[in-house]
N, CA, C and O atoms as a GROMACS GRO file, in nm:
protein
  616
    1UNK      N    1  11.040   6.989   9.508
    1UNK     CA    2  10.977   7.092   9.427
    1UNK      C    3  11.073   7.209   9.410
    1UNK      O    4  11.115   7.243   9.299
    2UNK      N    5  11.103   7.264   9.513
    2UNK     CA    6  11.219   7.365   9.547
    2UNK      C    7  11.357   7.328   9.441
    2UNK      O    8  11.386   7.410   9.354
    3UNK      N    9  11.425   7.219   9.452
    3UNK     CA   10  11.495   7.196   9.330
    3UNK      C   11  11.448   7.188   9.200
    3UNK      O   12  11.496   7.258   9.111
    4UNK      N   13  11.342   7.095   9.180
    4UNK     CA   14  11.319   7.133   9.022
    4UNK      C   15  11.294   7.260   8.931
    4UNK      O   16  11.308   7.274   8.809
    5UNK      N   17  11.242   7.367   9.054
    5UNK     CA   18  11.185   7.507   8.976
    5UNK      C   19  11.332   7.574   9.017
    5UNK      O   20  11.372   7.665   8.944
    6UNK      N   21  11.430   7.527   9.155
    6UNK     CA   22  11.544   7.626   9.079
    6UNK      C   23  11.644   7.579   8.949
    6UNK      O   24  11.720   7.648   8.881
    7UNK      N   25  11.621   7.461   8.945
    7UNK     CA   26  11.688   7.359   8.823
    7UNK      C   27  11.614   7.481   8.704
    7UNK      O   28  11.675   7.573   8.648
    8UNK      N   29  11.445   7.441   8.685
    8UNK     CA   30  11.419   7.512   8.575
    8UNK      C   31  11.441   7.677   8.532
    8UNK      O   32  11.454   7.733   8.424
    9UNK      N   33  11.440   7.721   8.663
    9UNK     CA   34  11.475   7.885   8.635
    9UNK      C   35  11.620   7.933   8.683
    9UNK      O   36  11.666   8.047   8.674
   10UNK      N   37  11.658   7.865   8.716
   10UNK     CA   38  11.832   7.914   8.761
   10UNK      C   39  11.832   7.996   8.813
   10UNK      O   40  11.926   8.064   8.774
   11UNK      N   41  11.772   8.050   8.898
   11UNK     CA   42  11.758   8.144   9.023
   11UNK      C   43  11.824   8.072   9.128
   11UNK      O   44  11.778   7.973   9.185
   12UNK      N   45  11.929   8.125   9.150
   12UNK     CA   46  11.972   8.090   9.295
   12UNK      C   47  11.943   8.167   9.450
   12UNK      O   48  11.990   8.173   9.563
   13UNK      N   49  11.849   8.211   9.380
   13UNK     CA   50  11.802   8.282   9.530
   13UNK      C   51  11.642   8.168   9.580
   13UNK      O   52  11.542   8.228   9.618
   14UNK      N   53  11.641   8.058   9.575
   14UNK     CA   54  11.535   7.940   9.564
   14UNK      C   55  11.638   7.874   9.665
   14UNK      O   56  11.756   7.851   9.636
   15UNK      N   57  11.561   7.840   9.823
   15UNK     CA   58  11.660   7.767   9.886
   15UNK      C   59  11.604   7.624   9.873
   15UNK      O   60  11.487   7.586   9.863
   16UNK      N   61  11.707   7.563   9.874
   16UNK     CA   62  11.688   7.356   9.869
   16UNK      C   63  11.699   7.312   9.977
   16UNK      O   64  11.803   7.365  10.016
   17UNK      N   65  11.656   7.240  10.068
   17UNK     CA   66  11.712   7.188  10.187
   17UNK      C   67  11.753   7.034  10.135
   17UNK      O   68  11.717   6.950  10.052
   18UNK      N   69  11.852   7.055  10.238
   18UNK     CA   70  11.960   6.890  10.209
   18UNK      C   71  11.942   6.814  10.391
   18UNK      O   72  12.040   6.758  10.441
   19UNK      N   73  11.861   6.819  10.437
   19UNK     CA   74  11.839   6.800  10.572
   19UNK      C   75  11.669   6.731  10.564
   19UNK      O   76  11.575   6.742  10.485
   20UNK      N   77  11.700   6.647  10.711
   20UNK     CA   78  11.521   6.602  10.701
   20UNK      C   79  11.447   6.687  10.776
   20UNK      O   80  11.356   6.649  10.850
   21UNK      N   81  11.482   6.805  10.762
   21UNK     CA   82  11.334   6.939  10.792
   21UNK      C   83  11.335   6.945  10.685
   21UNK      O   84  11.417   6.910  10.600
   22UNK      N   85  11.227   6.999  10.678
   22UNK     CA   86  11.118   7.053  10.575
   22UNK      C   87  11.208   7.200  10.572
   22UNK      O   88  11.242   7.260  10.674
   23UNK      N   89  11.244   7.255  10.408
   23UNK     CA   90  11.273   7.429  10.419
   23UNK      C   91  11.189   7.539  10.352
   23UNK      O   92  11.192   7.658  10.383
   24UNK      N   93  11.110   7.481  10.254
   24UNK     CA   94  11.001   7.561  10.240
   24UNK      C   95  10.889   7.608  10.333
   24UNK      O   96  10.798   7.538  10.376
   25UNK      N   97  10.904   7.701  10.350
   25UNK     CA   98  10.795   7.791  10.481
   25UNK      C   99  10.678   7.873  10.428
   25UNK      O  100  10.560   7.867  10.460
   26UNK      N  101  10.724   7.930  10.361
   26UNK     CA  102  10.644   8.025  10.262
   26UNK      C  103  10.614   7.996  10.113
   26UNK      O  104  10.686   7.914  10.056
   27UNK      N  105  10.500   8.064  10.037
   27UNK     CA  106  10.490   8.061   9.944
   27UNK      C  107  10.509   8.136   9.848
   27UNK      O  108  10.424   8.222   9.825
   28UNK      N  109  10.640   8.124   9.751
   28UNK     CA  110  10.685   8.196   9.699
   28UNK      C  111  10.694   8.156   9.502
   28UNK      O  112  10.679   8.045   9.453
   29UNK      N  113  10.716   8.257   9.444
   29UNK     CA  114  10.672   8.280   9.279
   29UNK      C  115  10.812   8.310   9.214
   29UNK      O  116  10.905   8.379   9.256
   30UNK      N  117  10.800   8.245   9.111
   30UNK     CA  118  11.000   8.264   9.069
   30UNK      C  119  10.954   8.264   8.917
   30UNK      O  120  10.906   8.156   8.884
   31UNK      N  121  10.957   8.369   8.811
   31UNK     CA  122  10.942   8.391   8.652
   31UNK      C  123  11.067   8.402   8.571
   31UNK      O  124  11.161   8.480   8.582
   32UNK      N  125  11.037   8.277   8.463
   32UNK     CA  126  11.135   8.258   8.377
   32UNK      C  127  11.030   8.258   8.255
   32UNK      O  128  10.910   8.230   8.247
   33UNK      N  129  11.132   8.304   8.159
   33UNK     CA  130  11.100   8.359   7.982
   33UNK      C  131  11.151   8.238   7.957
   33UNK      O  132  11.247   8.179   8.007
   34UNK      N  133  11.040   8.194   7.836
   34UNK     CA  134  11.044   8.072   7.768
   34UNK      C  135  11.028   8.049   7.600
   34UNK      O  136  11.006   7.930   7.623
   35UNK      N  137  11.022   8.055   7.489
   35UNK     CA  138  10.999   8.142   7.403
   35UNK      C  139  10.911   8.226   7.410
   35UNK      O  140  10.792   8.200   7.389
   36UNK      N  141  10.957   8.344   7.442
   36UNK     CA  142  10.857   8.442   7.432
   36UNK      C  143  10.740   8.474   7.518
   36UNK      O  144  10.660   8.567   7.504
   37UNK      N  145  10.742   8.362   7.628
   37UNK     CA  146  10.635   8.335   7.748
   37UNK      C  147  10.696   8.375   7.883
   37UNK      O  148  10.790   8.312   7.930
   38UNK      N  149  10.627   8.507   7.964
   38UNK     CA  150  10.657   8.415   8.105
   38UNK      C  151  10.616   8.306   8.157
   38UNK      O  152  10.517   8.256   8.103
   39UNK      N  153  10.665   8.250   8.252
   39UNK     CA  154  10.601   8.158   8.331
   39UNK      C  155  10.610   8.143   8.455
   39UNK      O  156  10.706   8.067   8.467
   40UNK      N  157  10.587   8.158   8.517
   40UNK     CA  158  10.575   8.139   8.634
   40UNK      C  159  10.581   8.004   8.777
   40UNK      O  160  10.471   7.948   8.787
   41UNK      N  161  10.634   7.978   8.828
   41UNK     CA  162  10.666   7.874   8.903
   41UNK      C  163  10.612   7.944   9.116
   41UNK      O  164  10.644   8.040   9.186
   42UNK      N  165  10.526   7.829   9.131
   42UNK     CA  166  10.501   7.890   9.241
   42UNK      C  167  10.518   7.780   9.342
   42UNK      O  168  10.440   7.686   9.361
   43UNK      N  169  10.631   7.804   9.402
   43UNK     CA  170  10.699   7.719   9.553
   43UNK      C  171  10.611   7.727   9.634
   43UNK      O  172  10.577   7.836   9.678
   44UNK      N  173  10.540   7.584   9.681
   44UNK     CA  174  10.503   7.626   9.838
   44UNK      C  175  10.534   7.457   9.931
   44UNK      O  176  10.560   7.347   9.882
   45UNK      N  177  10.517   7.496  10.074
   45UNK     CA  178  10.527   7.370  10.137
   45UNK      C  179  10.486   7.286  10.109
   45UNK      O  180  10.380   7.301  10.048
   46UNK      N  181  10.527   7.162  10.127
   46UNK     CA  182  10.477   7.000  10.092
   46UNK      C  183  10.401   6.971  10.222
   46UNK      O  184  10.431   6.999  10.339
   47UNK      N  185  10.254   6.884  10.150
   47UNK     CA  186  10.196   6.841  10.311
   47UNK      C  187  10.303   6.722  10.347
   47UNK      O  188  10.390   6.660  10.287
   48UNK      N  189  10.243   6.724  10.489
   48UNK     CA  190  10.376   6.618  10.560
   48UNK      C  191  10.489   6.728  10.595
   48UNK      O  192  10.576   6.666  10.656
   49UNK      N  193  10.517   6.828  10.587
   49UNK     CA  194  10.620   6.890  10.663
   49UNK      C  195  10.627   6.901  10.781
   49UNK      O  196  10.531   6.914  10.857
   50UNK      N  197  10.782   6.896  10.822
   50UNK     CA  198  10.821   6.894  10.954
   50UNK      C  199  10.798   7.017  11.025
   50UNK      O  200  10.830   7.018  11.144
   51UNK      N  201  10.757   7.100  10.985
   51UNK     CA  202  10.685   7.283  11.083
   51UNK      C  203  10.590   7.269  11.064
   51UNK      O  204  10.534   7.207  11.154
   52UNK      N  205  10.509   7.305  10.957
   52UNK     CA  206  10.370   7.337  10.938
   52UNK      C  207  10.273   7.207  10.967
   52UNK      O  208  10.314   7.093  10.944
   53UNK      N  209  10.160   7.228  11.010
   53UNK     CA  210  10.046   7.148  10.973
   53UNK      C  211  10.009   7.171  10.829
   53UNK      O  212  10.033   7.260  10.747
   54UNK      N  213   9.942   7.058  10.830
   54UNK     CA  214   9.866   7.005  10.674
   54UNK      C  215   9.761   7.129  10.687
   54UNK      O  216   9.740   7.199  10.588
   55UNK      N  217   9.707   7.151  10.792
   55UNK     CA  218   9.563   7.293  10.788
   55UNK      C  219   9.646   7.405  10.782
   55UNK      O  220   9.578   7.501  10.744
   56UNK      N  221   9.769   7.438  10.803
   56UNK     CA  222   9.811   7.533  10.796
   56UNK      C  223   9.877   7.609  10.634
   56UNK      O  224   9.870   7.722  10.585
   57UNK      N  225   9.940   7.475  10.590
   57UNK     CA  226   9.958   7.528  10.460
   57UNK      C  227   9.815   7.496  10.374
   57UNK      O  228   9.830   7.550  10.264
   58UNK      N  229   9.721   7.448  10.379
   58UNK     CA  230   9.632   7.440  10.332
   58UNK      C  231   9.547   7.623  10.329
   58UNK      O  232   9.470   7.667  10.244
   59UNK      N  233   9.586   7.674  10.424
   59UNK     CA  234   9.534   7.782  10.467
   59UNK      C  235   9.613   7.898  10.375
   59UNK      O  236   9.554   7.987  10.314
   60UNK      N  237   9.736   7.881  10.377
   60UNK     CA  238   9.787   7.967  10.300
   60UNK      C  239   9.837   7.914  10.140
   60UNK      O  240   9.916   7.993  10.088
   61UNK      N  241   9.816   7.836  10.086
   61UNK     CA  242   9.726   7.800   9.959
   61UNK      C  243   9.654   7.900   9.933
   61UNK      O  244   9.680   8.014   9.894
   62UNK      N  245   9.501   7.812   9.973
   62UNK     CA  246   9.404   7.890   9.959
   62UNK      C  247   9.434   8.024   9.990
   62UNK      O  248   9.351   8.083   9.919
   63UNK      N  249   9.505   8.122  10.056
   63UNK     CA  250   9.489   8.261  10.059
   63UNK      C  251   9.544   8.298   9.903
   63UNK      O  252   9.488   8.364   9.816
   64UNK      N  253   9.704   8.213   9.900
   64UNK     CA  254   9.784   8.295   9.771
   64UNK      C  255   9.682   8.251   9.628
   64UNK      O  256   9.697   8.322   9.528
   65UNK      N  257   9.613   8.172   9.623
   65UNK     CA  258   9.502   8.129   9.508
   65UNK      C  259   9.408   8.229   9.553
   65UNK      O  260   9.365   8.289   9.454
   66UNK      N  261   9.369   8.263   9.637
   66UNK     CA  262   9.248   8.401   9.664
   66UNK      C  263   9.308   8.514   9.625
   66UNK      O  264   9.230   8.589   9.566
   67UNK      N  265   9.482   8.578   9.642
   67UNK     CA  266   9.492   8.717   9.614
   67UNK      C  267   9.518   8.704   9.489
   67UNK      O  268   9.505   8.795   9.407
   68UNK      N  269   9.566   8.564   9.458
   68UNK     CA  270   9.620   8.547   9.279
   68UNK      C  271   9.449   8.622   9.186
   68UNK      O  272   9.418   8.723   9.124
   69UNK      N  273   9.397   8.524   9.221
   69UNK     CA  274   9.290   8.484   9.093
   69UNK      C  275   9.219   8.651   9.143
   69UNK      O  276   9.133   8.680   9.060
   70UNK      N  277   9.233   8.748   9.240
   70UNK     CA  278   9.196   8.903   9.231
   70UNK      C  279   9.273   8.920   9.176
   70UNK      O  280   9.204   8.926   9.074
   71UNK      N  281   9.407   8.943   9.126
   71UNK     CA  282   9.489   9.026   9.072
   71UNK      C  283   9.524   8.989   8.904
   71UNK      O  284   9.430   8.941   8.840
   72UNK      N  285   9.595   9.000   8.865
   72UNK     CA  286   9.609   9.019   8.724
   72UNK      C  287   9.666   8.827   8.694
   72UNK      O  288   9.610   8.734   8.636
   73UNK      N  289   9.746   8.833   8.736
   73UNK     CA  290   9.776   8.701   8.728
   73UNK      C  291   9.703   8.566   8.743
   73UNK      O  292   9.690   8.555   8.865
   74UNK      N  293   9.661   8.481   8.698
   74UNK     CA  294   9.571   8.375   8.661
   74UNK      C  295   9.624   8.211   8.664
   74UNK      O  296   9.712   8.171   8.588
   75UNK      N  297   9.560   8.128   8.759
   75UNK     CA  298   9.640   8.009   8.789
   75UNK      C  299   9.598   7.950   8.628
   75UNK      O  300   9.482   7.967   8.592
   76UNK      N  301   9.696   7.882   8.531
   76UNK     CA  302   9.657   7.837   8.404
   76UNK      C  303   9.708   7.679   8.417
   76UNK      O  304   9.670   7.599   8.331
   77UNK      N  305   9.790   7.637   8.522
   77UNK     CA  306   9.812   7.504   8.516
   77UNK      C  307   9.912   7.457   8.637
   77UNK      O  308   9.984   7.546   8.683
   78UNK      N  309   9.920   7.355   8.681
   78UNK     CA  310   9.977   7.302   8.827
   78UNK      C  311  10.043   7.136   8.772
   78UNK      O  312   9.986   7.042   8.717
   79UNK      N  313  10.195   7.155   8.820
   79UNK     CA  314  10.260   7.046   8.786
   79UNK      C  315  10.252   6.964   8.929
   79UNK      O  316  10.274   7.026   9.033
   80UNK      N  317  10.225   6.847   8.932
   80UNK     CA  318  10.230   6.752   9.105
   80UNK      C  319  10.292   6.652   9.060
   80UNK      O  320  10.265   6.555   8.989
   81UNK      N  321  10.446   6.722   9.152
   81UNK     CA  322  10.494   6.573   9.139
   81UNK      C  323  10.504   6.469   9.282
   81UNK      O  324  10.477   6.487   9.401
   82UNK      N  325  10.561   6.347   9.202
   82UNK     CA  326  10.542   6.202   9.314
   82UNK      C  327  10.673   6.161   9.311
   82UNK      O  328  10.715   6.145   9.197
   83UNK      N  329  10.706   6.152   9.348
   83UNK     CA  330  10.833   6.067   9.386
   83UNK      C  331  10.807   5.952   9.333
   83UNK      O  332  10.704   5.903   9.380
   84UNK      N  333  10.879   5.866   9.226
   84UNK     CA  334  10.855   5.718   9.224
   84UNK      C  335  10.936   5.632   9.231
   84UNK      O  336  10.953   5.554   9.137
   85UNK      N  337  11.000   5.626   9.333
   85UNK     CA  338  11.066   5.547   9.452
   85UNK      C  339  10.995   5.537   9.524
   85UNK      O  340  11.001   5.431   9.586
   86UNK      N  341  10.903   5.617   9.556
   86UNK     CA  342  10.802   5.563   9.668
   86UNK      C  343  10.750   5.437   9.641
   86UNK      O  344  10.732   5.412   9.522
   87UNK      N  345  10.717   5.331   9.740
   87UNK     CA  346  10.696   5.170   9.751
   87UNK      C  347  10.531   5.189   9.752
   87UNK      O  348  10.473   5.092   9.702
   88UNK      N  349  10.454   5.285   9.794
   88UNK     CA  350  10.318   5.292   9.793
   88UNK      C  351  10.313   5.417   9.816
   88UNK      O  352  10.402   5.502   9.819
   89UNK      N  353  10.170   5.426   9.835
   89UNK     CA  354  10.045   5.547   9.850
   89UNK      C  355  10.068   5.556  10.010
   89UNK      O  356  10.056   5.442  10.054
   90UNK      N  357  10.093   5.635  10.101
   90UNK     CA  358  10.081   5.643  10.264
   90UNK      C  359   9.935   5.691  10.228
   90UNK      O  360   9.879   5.724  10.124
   91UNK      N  361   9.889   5.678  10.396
   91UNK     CA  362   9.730   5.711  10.431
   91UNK      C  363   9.787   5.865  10.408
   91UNK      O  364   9.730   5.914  10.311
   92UNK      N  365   9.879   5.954  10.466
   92UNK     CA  366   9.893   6.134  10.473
   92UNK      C  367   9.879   6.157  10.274
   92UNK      O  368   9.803   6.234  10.216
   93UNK      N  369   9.973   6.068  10.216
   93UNK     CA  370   9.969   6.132  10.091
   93UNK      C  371   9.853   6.086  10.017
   93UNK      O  372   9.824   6.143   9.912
   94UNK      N  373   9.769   5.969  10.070
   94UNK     CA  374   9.657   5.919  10.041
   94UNK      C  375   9.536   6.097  10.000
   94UNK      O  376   9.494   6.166   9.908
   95UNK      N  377   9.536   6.085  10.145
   95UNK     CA  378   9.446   6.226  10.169
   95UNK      C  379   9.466   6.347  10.142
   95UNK      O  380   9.369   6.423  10.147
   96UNK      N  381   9.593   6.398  10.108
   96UNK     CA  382   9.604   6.517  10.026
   96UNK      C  383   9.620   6.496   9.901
   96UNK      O  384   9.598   6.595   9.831
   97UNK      N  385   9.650   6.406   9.848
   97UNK     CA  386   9.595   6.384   9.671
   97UNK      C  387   9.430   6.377   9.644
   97UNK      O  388   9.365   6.420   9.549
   98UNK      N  389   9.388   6.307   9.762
   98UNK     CA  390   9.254   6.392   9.778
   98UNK      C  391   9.152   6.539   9.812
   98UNK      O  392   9.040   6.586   9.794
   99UNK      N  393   9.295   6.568   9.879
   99UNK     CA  394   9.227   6.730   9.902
   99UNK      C  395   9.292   6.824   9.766
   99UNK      O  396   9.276   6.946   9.751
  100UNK      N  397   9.358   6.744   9.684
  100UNK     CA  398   9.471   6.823   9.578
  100UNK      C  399   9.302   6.784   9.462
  100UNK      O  400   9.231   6.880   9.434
  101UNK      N  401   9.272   6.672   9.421
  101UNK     CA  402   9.178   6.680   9.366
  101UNK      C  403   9.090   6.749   9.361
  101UNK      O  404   9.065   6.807   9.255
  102UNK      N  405   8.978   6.776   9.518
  102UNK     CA  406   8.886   6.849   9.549
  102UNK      C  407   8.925   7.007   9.529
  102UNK      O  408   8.842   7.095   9.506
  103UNK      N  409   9.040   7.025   9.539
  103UNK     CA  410   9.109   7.182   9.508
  103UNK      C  411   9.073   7.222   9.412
  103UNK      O  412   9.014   7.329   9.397
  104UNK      N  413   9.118   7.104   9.288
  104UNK     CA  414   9.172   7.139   9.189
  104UNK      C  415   9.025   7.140   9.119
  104UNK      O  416   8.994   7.253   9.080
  105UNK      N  417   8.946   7.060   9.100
  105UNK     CA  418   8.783   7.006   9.084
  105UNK      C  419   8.798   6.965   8.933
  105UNK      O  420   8.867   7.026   8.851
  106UNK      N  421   8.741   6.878   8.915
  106UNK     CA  422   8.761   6.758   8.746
  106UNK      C  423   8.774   6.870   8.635
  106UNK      O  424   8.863   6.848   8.553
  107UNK      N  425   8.701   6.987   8.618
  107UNK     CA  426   8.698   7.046   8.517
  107UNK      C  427   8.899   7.097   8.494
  107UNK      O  428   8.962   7.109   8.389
  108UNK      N  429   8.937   7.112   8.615
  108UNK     CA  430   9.071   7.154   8.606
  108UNK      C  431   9.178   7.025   8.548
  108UNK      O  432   9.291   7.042   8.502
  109UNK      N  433   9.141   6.955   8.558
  109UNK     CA  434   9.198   6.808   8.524
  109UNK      C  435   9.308   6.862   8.414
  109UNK      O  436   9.430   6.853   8.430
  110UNK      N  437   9.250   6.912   8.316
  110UNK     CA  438   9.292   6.959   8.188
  110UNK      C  439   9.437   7.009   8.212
  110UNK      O  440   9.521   6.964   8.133
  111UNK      N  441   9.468   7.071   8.281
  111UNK     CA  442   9.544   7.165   8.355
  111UNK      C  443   9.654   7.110   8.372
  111UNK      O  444   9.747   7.153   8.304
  112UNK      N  445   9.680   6.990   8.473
  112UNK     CA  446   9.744   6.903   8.542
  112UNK      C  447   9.867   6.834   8.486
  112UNK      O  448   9.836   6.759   8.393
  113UNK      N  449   9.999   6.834   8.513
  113UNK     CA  450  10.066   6.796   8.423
  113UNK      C  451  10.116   6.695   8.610
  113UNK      O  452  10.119   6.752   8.719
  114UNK      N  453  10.142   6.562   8.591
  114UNK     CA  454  10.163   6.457   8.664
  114UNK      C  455  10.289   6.425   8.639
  114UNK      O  456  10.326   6.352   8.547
  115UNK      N  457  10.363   6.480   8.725
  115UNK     CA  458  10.532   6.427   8.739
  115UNK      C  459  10.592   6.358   8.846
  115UNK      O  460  10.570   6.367   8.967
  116UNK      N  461  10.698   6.266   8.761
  116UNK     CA  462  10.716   6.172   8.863
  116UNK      C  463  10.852   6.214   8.876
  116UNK      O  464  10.909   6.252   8.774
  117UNK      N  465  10.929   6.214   9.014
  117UNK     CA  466  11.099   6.205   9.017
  117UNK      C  467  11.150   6.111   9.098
  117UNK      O  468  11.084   6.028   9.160
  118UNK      N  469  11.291   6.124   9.098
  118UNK     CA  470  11.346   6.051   9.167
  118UNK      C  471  11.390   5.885   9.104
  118UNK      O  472  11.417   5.778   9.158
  119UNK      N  473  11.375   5.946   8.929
  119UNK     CA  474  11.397   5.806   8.856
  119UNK      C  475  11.582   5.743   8.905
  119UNK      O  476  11.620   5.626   8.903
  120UNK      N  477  11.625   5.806   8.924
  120UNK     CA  478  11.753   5.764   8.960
  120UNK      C  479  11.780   5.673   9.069
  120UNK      O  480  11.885   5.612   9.078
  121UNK      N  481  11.648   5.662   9.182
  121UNK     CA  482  11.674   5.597   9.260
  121UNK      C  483  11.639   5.456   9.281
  121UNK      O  484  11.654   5.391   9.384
  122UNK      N  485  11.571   5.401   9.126
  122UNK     CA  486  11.500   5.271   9.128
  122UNK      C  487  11.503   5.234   9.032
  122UNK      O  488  11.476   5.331   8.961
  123UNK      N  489  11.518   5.150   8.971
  123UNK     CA  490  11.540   5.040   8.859
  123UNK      C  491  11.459   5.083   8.731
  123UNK      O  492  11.350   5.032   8.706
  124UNK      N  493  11.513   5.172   8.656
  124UNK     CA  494  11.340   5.274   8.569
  124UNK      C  495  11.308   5.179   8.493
  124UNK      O  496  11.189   5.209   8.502
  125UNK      N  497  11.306   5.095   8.430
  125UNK     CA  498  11.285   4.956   8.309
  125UNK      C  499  11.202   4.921   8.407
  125UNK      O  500  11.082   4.946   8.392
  126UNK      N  501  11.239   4.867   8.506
  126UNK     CA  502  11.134   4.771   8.617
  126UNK      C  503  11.062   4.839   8.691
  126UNK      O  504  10.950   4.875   8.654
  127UNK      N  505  11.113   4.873   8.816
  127UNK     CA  506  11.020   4.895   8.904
  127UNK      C  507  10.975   5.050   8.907
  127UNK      O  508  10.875   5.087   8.969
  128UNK      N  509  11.062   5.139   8.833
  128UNK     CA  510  10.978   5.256   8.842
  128UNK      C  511  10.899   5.267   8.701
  128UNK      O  512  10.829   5.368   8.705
  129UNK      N  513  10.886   5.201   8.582
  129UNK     CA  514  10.810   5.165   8.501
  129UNK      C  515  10.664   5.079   8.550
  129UNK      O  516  10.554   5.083   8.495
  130UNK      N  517  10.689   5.032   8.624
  130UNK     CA  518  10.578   4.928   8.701
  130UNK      C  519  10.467   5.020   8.774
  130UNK      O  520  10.344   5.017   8.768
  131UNK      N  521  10.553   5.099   8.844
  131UNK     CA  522  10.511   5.201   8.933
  131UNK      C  523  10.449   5.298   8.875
  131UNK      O  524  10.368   5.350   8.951
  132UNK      N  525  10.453   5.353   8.756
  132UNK     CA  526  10.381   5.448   8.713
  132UNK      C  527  10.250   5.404   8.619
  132UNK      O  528  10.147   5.467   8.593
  133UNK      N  529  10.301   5.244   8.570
  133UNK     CA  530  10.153   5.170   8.523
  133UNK      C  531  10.048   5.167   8.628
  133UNK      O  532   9.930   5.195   8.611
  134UNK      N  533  10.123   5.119   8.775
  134UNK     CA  534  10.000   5.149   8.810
  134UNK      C  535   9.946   5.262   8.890
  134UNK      O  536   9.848   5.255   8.963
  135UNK      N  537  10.001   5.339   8.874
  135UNK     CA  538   9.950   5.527   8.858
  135UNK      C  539   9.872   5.546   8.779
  135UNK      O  540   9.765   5.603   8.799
  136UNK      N  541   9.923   5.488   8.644
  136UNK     CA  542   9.797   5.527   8.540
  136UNK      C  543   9.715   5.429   8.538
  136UNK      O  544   9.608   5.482   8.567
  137UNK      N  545   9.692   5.301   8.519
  137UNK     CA  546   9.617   5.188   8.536
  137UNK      C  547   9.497   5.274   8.608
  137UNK      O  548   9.491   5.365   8.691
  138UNK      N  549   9.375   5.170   8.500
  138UNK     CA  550   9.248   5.214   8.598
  138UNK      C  551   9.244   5.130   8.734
  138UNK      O  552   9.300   5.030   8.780
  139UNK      N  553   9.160   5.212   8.766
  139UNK     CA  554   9.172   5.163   8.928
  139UNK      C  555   9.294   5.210   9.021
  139UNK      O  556   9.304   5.177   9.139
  140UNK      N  557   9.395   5.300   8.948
  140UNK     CA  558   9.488   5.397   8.990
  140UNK      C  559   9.509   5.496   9.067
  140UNK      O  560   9.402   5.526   9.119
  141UNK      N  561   9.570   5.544   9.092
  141UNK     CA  562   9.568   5.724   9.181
  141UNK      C  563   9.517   5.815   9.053
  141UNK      O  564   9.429   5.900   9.063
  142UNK      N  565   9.586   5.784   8.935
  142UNK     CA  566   9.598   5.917   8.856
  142UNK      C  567   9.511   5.908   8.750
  142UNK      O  568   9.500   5.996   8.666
  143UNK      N  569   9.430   5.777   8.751
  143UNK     CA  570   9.324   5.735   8.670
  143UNK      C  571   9.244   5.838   8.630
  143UNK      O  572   9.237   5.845   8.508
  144UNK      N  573   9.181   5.920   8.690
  144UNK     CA  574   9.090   5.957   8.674
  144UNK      C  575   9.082   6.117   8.628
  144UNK      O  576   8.987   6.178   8.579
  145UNK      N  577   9.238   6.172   8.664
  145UNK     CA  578   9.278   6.292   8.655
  145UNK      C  579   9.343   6.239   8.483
  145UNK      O  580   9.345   6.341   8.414
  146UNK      N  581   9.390   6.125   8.407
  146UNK     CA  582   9.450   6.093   8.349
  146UNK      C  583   9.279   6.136   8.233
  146UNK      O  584   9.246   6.240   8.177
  147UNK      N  585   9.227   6.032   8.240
  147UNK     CA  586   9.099   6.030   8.173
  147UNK      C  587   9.020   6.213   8.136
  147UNK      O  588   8.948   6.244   8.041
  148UNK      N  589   9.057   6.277   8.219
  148UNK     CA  590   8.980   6.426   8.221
  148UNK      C  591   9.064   6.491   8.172
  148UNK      O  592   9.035   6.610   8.173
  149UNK      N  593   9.220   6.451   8.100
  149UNK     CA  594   9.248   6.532   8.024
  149UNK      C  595   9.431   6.568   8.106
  149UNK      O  596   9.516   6.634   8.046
  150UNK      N  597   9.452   6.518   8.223
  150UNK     CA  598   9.583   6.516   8.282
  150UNK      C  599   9.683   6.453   8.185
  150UNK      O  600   9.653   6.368   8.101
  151UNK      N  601   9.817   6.510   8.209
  151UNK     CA  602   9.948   6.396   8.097
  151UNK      C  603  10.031   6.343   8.272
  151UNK      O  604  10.032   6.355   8.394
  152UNK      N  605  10.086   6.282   8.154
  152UNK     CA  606  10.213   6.191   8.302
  152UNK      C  607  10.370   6.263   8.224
  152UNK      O  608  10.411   6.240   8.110
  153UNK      N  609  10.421   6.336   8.311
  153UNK     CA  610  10.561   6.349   8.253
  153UNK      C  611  10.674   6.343   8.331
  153UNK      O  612  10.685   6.421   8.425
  154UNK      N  613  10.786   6.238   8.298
  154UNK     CA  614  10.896   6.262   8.377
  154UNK      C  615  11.020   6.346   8.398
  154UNK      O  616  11.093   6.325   8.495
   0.00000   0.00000   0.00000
């Protein structure tokens, strides 16, 4: 995540970790002008990190979505991406795409822009083409967020 939003805003003050810790700790907001738009990009830990618990960044989520939606600024849309190199669904990422749903609640669906990376690391014609059919395929992960109005973008 940390690379793609400093990729998109060229802020080099956005650290990347190149190590298997986890380097996002905090939750942090990085604004780039787009025609004529800000936008806003908001970094935070991945569940499954090597410091935090899953309740812990869950906790501070929910706070920065509590002081956001008081203040002037307004959540208008959330990009989630997947890795698709990944070989499956784990039970950890199972259950926070479930708690990412319940967060987010169907009416937000709309919102949702579904990104996949990591095309470089798998055969994209085959198997990461395969892999995202059945993402979208009913009976899918993204089925249902797809149907309420979600896109898939790579």
């Amino acid at each position: 995540k940390s690379t793609f939003i400093r990729l998109v805003t060229g802020s080099t003050a956005i650290k990347v970790g190149h190590t298997l810790k986890s380097m996002t700790s905090d939750i942090d907001s990085y604004q780039f002008s787009n025609r004529g738009k800000i936008i806003t990009f908001v970094d935070t830990p991945g569940f499954d990190d090597s410091n935090i618990s899953d309740s812990e960044i869950l906790m501070k989520l929910l706070g920065w979505l509590k002081e956001t939606q008081e203040g002037e600024q307004k959540l208008s849309g959330i990009l989630y991406l997947h890795r698709i190199d990944a070989p499956r669904m784990q039970g950890s990422a199972l259950q926070n795409f479930g708690t990412f749903r319940q967060l987010c609640g169907e009416e937000f669906y709309k919102n949702i822009m579904l990104g996949t990376t990591c095309w470089d690391l798998v055969e994209a014609t085959t198997i990461g083409e395969e892999r995202e059919t059945m993402l979208r395929e009913k009976g899918g992960f993204w089925h249902a967020l797809l149907q309420r109005g979600s896109e898939i973008v790579r």
